[in-house]
CHARMM-style PDB file with segment names, atoms N, HN, CA, C and O in Angstrom:
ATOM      1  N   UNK     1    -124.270 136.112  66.907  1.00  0.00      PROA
ATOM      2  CA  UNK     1    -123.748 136.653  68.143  1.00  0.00      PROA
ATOM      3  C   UNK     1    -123.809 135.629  69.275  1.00  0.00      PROA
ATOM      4  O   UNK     1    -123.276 135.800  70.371  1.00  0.00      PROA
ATOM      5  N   UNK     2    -124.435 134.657  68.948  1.00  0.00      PROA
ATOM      6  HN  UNK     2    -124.867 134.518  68.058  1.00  0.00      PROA
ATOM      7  CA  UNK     2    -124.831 133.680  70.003  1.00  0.00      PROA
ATOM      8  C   UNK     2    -123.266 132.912  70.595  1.00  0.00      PROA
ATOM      9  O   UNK     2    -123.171 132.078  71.495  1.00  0.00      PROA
ATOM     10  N   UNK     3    -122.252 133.452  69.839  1.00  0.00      PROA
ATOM     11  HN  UNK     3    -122.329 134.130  69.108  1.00  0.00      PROA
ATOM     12  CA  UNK     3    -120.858 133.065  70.513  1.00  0.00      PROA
ATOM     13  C   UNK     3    -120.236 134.008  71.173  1.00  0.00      PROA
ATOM     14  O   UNK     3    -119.274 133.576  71.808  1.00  0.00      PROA
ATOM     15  N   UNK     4    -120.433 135.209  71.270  1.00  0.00      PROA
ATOM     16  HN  UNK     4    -121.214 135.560  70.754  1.00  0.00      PROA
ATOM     17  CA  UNK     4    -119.886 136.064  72.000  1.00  0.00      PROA
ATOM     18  C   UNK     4    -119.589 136.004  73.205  1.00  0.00      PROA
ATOM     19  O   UNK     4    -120.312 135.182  73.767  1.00  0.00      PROA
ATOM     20  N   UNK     5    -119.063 136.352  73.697  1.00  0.00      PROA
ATOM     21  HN  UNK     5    -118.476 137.020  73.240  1.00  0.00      PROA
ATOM     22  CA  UNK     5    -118.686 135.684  75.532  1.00  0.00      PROA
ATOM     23  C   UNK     5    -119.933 136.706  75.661  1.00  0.00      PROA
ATOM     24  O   UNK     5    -121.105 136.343  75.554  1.00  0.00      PROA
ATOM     25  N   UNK     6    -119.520 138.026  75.904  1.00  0.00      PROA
ATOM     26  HN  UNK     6    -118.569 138.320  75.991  1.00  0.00      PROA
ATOM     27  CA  UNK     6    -120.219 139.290  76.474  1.00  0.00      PROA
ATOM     28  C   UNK     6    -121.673 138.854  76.225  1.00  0.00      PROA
ATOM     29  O   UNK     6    -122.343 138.784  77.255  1.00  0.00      PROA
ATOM     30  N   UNK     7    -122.406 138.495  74.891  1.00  0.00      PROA
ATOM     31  HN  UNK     7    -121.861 138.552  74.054  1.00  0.00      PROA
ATOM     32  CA  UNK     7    -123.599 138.068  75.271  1.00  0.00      PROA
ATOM     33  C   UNK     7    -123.799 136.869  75.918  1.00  0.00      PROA
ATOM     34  O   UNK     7    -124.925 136.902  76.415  1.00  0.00      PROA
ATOM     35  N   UNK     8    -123.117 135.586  76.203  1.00  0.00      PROA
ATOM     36  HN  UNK     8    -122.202 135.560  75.800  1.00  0.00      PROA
ATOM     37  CA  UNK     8    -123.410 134.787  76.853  1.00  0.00      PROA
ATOM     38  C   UNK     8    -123.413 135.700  78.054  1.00  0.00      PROA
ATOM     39  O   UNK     8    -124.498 136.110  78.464  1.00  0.00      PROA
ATOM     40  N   UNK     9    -122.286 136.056  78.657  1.00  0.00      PROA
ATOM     41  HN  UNK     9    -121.404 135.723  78.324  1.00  0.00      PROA
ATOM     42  CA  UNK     9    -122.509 136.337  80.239  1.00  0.00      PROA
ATOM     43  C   UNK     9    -124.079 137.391  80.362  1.00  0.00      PROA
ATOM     44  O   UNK     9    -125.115 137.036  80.925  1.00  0.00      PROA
ATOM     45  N   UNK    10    -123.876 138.516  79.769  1.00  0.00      PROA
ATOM     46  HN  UNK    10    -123.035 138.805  79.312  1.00  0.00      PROA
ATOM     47  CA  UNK    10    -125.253 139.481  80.013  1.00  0.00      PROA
ATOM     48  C   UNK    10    -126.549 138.052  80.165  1.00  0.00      PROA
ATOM     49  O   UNK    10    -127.377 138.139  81.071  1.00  0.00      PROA
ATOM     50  N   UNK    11    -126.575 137.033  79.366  1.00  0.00      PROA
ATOM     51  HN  UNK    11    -125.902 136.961  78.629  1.00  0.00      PROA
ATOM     52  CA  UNK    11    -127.326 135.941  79.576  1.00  0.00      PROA
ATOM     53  C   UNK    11    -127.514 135.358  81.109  1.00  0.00      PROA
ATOM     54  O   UNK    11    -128.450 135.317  81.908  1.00  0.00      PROA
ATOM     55  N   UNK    12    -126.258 134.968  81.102  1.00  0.00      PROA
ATOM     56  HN  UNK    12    -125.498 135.001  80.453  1.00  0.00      PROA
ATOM     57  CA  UNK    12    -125.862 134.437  82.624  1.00  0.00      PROA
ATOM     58  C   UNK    12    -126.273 135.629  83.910  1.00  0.00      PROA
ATOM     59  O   UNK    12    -126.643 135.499  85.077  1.00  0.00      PROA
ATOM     60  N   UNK    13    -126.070 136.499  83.261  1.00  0.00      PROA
ATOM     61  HN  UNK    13    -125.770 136.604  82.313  1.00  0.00      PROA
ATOM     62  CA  UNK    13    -126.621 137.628  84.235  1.00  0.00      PROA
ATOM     63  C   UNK    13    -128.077 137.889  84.459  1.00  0.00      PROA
ATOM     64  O   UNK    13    -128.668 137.635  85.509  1.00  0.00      PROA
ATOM     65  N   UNK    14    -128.446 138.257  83.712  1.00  0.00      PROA
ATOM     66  HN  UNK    14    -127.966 138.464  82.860  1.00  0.00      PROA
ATOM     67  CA  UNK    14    -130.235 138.291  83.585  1.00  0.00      PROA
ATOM     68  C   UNK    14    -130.654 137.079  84.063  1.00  0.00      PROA
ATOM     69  O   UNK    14    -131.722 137.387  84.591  1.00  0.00      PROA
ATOM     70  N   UNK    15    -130.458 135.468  84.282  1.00  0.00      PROA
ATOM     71  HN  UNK    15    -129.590 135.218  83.853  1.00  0.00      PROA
ATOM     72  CA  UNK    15    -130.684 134.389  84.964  1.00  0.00      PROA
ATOM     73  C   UNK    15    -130.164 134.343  86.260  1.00  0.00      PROA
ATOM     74  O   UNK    15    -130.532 133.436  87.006  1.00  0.00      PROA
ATOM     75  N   UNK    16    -129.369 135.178  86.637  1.00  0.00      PROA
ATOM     76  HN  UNK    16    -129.071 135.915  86.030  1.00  0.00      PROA
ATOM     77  CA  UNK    16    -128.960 135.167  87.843  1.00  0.00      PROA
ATOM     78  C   UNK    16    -129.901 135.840  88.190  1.00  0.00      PROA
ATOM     79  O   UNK    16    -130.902 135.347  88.710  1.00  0.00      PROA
ATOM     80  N   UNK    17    -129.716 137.354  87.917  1.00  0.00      PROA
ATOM     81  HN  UNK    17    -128.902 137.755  87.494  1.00  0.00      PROA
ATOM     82  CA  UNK    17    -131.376 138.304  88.485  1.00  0.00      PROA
ATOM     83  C   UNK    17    -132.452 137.923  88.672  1.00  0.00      PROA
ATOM     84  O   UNK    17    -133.092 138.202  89.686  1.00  0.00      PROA
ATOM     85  N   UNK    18    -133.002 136.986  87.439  1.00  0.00      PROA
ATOM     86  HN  UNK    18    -132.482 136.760  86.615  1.00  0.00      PROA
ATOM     87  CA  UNK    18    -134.425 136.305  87.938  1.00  0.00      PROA
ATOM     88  C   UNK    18    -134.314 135.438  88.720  1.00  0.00      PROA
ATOM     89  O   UNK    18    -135.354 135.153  89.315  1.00  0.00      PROA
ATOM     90  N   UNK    19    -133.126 134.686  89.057  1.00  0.00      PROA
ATOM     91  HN  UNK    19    -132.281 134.918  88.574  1.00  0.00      PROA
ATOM     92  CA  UNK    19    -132.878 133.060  90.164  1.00  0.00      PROA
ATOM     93  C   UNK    19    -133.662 133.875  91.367  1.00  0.00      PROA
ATOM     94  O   UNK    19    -134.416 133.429  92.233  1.00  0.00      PROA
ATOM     95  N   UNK    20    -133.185 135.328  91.099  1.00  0.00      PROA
ATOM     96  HN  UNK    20    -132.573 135.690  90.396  1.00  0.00      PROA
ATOM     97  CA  UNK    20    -133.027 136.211  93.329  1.00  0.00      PROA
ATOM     98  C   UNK    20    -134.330 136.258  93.437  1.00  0.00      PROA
ATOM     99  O   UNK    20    -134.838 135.923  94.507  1.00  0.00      PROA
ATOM    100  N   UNK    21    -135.358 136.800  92.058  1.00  0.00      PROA
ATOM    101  HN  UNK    21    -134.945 137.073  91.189  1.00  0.00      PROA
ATOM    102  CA  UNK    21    -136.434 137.451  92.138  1.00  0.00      PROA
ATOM    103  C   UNK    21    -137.892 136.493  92.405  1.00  0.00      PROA
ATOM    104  O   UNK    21    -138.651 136.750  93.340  1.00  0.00      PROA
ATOM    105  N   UNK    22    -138.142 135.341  91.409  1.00  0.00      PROA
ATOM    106  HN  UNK    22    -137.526 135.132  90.650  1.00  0.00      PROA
ATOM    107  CA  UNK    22    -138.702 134.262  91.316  1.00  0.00      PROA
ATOM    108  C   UNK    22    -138.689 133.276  92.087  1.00  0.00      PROA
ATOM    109  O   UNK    22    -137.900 132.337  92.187  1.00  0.00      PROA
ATOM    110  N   UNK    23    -139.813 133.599  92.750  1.00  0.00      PROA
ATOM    111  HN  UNK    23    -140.454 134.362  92.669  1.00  0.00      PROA
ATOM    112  CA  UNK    23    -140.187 132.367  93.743  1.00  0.00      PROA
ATOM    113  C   UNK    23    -140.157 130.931  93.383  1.00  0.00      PROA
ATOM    114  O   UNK    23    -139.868 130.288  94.392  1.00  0.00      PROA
ATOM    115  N   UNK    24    -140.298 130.327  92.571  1.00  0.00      PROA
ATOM    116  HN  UNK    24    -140.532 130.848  91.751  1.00  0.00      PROA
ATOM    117  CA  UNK    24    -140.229 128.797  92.077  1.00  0.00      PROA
ATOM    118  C   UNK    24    -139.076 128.357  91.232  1.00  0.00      PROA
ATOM    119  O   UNK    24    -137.917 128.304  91.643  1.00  0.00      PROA
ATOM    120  N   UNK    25    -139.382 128.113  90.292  1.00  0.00      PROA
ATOM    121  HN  UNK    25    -140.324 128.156  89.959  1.00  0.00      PROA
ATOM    122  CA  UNK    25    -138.687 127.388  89.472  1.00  0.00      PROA
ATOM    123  C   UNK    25    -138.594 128.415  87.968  1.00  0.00      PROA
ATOM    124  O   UNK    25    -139.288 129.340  87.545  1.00  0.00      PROA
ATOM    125  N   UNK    26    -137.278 127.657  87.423  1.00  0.00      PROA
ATOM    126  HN  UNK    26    -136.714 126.907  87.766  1.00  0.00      PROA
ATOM    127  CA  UNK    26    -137.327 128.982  85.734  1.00  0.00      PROA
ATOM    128  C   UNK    26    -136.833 127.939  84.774  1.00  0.00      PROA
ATOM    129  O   UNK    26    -135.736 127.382  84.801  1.00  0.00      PROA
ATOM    130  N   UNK    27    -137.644 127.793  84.072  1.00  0.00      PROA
ATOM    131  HN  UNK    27    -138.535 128.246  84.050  1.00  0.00      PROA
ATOM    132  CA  UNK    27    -137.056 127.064  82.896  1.00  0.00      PROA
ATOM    133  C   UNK    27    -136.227 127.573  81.804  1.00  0.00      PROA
ATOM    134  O   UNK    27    -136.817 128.598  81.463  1.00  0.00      PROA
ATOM    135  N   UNK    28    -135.287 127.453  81.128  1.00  0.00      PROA
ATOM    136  HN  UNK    28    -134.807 126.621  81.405  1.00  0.00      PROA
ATOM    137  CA  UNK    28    -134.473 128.036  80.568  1.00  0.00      PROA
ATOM    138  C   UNK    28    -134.374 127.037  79.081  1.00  0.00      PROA
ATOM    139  O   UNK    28    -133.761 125.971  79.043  1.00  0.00      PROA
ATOM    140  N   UNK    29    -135.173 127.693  77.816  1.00  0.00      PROA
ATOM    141  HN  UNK    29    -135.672 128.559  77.847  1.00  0.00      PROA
ATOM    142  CA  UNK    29    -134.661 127.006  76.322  1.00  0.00      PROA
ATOM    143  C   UNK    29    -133.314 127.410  75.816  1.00  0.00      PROA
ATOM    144  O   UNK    29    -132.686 128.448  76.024  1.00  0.00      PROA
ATOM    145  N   UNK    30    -132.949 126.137  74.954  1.00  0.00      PROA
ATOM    146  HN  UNK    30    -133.459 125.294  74.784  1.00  0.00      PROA
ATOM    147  CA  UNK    30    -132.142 126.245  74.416  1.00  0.00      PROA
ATOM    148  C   UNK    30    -132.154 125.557  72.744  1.00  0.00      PROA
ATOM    149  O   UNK    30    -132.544 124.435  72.423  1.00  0.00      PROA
ATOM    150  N   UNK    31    -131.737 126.360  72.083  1.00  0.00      PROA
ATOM    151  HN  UNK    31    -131.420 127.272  72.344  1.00  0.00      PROA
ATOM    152  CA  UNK    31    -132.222 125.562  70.748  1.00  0.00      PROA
ATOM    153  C   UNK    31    -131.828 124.422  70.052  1.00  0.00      PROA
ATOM    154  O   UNK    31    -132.405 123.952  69.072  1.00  0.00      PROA
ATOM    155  N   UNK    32    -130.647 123.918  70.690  1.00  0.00      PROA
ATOM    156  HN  UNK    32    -130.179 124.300  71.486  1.00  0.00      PROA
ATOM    157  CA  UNK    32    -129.836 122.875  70.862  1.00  0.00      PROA
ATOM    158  C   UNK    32    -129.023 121.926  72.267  1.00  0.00      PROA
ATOM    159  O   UNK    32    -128.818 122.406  73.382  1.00  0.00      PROA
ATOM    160  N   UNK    33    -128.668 120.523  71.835  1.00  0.00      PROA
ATOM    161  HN  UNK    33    -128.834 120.133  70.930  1.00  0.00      PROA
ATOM    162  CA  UNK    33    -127.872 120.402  73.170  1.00  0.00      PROA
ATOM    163  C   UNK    33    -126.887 120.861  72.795  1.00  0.00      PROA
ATOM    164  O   UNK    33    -126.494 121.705  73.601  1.00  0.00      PROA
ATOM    165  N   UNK    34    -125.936 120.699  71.554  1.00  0.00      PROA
ATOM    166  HN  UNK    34    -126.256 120.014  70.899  1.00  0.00      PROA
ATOM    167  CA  UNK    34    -124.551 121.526  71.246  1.00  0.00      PROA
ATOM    168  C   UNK    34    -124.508 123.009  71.857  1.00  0.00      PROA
ATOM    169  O   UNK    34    -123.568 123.413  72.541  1.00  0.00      PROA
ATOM    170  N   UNK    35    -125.719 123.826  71.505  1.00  0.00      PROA
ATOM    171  HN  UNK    35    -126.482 123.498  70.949  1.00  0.00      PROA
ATOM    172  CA  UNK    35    -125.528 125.558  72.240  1.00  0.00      PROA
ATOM    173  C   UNK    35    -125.305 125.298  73.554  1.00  0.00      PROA
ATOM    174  O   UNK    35    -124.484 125.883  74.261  1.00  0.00      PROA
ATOM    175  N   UNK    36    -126.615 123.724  74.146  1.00  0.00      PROA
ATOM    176  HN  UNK    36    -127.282 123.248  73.573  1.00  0.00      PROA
ATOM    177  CA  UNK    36    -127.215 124.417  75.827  1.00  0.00      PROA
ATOM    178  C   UNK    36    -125.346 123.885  76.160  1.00  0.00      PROA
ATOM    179  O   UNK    36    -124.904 124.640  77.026  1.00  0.00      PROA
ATOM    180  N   UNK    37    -124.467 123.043  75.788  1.00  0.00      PROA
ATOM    181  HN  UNK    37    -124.826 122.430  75.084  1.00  0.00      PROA
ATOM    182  CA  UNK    37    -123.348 122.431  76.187  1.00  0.00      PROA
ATOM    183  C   UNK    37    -122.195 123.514  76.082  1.00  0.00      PROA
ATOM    184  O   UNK    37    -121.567 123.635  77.134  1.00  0.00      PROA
ATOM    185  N   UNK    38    -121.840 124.212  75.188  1.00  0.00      PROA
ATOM    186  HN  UNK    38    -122.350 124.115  74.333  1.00  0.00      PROA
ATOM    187  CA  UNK    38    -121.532 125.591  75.148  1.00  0.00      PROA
ATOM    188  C   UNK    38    -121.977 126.507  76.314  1.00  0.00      PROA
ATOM    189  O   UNK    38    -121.591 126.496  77.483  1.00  0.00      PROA
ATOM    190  N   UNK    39    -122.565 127.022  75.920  1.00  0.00      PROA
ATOM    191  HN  UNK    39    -122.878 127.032  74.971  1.00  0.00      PROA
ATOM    192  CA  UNK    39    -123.106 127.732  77.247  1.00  0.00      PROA
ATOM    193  C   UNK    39    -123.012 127.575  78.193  1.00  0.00      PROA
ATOM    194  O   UNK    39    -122.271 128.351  78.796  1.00  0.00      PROA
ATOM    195  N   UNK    40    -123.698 126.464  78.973  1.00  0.00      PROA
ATOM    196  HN  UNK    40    -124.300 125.833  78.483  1.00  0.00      PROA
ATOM    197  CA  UNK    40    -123.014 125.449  80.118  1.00  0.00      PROA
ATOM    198  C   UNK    40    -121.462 125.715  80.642  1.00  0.00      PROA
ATOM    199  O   UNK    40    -120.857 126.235  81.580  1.00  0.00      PROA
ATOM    200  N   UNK    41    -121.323 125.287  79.893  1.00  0.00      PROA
ATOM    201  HN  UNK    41    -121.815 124.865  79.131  1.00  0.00      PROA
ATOM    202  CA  UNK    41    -119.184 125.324  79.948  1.00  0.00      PROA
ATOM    203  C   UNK    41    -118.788 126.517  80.055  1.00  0.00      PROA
ATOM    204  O   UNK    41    -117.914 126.809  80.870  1.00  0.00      PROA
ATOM    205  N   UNK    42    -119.576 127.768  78.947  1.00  0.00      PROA
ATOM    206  HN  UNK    42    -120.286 127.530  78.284  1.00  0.00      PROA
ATOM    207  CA  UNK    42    -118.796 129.107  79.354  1.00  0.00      PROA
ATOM    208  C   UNK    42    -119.329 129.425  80.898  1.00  0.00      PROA
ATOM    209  O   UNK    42    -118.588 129.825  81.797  1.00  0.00      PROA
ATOM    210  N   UNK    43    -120.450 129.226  81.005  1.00  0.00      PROA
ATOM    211  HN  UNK    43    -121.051 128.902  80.275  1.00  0.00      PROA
ATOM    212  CA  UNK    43    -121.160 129.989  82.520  1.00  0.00      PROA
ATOM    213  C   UNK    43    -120.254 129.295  83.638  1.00  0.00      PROA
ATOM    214  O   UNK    43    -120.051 129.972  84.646  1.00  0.00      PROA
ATOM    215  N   UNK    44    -119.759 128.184  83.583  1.00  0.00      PROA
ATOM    216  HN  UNK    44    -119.923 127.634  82.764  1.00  0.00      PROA
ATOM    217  CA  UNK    44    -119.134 127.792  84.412  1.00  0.00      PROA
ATOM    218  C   UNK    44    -117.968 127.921  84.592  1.00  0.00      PROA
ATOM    219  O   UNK    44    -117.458 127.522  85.639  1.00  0.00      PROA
ATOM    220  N   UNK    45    -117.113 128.623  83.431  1.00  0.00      PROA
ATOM    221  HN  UNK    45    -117.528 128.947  82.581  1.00  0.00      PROA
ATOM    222  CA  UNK    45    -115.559 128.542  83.675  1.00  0.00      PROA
ATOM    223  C   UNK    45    -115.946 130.545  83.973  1.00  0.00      PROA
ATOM    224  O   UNK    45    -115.139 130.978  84.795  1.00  0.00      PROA
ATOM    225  N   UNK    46    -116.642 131.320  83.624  1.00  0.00      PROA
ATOM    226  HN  UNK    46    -117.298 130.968  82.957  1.00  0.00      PROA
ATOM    227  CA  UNK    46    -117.154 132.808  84.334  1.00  0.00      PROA
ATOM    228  C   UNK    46    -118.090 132.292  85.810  1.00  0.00      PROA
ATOM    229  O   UNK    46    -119.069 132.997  86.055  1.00  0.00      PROA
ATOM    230  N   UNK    47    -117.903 131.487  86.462  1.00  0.00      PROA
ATOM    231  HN  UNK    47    -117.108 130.914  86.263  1.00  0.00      PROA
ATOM    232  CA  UNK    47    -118.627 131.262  88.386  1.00  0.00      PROA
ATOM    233  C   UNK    47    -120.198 131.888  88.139  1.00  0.00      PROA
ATOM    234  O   UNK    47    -120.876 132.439  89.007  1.00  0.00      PROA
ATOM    235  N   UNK    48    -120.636 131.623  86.557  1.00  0.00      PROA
ATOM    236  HN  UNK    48    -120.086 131.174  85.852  1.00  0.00      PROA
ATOM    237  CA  UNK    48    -122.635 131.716  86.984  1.00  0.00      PROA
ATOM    238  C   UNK    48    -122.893 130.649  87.172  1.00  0.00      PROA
ATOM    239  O   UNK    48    -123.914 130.477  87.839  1.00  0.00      PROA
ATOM    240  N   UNK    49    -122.526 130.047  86.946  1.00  0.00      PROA
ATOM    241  HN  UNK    49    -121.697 130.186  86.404  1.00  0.00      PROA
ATOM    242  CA  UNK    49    -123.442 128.393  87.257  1.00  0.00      PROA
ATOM    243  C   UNK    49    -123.636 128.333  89.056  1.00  0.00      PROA
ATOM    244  O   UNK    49    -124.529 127.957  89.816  1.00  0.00      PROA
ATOM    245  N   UNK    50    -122.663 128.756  89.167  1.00  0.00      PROA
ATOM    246  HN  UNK    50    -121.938 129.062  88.550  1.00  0.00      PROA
ATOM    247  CA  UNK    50    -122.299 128.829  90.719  1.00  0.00      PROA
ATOM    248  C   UNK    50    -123.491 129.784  91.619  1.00  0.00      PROA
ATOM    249  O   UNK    50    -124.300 129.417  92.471  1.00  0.00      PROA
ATOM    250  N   UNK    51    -123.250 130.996  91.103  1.00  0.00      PROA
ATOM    251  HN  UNK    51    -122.593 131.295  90.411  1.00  0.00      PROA
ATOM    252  CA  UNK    51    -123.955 132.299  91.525  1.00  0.00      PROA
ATOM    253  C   UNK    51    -126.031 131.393  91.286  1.00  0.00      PROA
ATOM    254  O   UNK    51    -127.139 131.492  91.813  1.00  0.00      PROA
ATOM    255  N   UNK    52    -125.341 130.608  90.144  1.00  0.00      PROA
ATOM    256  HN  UNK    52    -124.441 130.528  89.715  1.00  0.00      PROA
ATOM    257  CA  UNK    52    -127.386 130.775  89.989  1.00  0.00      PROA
ATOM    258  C   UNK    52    -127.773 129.817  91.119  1.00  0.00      PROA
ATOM    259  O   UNK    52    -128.707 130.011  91.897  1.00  0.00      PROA
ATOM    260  N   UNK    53    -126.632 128.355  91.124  1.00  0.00      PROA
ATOM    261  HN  UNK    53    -125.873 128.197  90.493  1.00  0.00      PROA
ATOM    262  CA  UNK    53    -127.029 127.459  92.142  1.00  0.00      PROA
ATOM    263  C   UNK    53    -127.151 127.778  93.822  1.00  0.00      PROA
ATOM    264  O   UNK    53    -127.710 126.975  94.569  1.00  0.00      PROA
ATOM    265  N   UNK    54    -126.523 129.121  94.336  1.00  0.00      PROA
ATOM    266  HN  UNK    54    -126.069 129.773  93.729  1.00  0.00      PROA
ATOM    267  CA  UNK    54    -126.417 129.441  95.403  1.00  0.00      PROA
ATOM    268  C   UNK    54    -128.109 130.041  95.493  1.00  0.00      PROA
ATOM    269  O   UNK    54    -128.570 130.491  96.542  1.00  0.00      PROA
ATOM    270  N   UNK    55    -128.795 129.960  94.374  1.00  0.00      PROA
ATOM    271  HN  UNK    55    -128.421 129.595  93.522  1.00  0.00      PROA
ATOM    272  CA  UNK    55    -130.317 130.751  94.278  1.00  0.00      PROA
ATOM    273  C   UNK    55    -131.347 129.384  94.218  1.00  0.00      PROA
ATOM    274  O   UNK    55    -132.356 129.363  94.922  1.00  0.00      PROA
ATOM    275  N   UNK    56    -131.045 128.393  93.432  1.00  0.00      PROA
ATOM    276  HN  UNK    56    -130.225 128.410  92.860  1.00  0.00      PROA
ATOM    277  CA  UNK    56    -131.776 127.561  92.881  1.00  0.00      PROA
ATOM    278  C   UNK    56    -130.979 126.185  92.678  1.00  0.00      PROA
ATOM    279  O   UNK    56    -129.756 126.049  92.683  1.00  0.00      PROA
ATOM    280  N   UNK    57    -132.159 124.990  92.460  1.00  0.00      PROA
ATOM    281  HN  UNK    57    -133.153 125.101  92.455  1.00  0.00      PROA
ATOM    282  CA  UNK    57    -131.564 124.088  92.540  1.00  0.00      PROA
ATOM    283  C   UNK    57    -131.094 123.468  90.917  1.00  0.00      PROA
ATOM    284  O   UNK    57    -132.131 122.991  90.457  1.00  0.00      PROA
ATOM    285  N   UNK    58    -130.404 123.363  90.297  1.00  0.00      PROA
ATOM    286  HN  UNK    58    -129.562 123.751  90.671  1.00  0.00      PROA
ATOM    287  CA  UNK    58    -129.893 123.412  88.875  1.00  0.00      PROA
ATOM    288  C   UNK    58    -129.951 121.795  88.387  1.00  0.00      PROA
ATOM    289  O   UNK    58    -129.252 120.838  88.721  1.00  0.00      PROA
ATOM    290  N   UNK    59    -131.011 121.900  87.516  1.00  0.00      PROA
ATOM    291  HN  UNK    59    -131.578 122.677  87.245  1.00  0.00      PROA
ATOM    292  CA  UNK    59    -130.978 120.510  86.619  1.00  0.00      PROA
ATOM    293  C   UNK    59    -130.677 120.828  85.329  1.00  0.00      PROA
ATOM    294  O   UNK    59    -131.288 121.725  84.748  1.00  0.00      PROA
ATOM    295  N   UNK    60    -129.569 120.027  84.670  1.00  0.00      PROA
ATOM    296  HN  UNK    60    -129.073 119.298  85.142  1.00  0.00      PROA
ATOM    297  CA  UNK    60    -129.404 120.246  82.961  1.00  0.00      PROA
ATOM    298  C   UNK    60    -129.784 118.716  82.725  1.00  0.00      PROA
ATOM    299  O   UNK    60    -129.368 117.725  83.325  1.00  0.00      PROA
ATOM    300  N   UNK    61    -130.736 118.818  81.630  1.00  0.00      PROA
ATOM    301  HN  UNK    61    -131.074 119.623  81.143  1.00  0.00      PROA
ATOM    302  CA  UNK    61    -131.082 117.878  81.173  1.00  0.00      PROA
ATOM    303  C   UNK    61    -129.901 116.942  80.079  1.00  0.00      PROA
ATOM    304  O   UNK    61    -129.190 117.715  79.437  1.00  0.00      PROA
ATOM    305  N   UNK    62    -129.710 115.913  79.893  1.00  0.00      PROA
ATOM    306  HN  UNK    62    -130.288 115.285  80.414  1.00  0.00      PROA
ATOM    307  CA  UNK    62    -129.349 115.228  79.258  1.00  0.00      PROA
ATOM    308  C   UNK    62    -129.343 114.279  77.954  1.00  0.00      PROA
ATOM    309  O   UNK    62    -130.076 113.291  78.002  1.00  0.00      PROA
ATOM    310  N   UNK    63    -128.942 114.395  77.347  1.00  0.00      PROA
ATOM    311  HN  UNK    63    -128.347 115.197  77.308  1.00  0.00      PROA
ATOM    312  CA  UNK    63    -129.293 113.355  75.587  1.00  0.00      PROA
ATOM    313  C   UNK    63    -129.757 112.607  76.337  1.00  0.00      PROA
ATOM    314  O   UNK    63    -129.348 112.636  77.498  1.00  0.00      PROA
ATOM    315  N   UNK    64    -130.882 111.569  75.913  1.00  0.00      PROA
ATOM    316  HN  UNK    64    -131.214 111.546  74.971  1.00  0.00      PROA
ATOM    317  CA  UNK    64    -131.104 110.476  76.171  1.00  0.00      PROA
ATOM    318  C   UNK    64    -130.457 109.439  74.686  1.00  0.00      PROA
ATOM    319  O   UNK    64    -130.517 109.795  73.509  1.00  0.00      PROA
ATOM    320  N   UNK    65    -129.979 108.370  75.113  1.00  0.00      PROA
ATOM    321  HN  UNK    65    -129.931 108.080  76.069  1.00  0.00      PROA
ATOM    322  CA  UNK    65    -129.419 107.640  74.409  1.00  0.00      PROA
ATOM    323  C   UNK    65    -129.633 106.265  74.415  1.00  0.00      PROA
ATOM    324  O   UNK    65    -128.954 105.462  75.054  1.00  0.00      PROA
ATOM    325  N   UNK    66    -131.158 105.831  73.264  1.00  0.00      PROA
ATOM    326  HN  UNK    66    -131.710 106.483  72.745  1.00  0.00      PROA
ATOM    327  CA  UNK    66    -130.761 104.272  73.654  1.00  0.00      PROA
ATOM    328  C   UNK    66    -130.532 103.616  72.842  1.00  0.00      PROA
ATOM    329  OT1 UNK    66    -130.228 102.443  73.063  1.00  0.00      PROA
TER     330      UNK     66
END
């Protein structure tokens, strides 16, 4: 199910709710960079990436490659 739009967004949603609620910082796993890059891309072409950054300050980590 982990491709479903509807569960990605309910995802994107429940991270938005905690961005409002949580005073600090939220770390967010992912079991891959292929999923977290997926994901990523859907939340952003549905405006959560947006909604969470208007809460918090948004770092996605990166492959390191040397």
């Amino acid at each position: 199910m982990r491709e479903d739009a509807n569960v990605v967004r309910n995802y994107g949603k429940l991270l938005i709710d905690l961005a409002q609620i949580v005073p600090d910082g939220i770390v967010g796993f992912f079991p891959s960079y292929r999923f977290m890059e997926d994901v990523v891309f859907q939340w952003n072409e549905m405006g959560i990436l947006n909604e969470i950054m208007n809460q918090k300050v948004l770092f996605i980590e990166s492959r390191d490659y040397i």
